[in-house]
C-alpha positions as CSV (number, residue, x, y, z in Angstrom):
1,X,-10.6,-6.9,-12.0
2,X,-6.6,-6.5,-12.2
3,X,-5.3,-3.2,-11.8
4,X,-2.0,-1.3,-11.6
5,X,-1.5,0.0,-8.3
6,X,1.1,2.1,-6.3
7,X,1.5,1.5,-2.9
8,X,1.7,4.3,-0.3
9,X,2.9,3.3,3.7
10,X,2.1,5.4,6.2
11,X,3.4,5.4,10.1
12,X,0.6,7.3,11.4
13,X,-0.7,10.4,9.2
14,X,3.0,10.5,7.6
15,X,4.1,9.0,4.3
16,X,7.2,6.6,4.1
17,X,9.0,5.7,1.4
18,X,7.2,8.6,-0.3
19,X,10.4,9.8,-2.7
20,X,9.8,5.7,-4.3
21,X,6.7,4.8,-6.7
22,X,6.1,1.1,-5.7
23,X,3.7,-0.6,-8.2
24,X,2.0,-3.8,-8.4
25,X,-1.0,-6.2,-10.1
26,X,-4.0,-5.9,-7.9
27,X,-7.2,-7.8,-8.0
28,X,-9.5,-5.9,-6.0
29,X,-12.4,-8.7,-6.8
30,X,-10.1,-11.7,-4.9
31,X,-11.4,-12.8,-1.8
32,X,-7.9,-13.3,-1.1
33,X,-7.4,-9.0,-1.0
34,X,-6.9,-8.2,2.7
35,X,-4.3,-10.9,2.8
36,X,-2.3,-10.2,0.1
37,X,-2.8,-6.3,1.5
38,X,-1.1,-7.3,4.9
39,X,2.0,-9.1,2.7
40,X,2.4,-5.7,0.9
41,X,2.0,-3.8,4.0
42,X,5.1,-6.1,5.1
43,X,7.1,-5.9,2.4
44,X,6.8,-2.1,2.6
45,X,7.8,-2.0,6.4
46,X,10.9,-3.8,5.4
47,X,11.6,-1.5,2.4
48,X,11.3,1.7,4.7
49,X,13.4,0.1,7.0
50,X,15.8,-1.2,4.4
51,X,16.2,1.9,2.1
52,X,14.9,4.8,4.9
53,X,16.3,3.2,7.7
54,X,13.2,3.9,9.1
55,X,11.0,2.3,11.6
56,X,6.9,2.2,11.2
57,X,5.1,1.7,14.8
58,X,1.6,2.8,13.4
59,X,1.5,1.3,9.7
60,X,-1.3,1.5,7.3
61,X,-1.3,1.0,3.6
62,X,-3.3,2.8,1.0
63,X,-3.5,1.5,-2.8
64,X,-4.1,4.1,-5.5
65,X,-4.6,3.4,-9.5
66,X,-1.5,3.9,-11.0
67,X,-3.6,5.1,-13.6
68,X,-6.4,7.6,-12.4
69,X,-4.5,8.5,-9.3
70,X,-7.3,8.0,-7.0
71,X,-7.7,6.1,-4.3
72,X,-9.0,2.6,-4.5
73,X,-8.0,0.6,-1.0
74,X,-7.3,1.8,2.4
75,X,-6.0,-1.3,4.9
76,X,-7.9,-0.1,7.7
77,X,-11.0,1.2,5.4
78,X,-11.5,-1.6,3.1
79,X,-12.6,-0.7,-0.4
80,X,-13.1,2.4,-1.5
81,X,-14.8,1.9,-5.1
């Protein structure tokens, strides 16, 4: 199932990048999820670095519906629905 999702990036328990809404087309039902998970969680690194100018040593990555607001993925918890 394709869903809108915003991406939130966290260096240990505190937000990057958390003044930005980053959205994107998610399939939770791929079997290609936790890859395309650790690409996000790349591209977000860069962007804190790029627009923050801020590193992330501990990263995680947490996917919320864009539309609900709650929480559907967690990169170190798997699924959450």
């Amino acid at each position: 199932m394709r869903r809108a999702v915003r991406m939130r990036i966290f260096d240990g328990q505190h937000e990057v990048l958390h003044r930005y809404k980053i959205l994107h087309m998610v399939d939770l039902d791929s079997p290609a999820l936790p890859l395309m998970v650790a690409g996000l969680l790349a591209q977000g690194i860069e962007l804190a670095l790029a627009l923050e100018n801020e590193e992330v040593r501990t990263p995680r990555l947490e996917l919320w519906c864009a539309v609900s607001e709650v929480k559907v993925y967690d990169h170190l918890g798997g699924l959450i629905l």
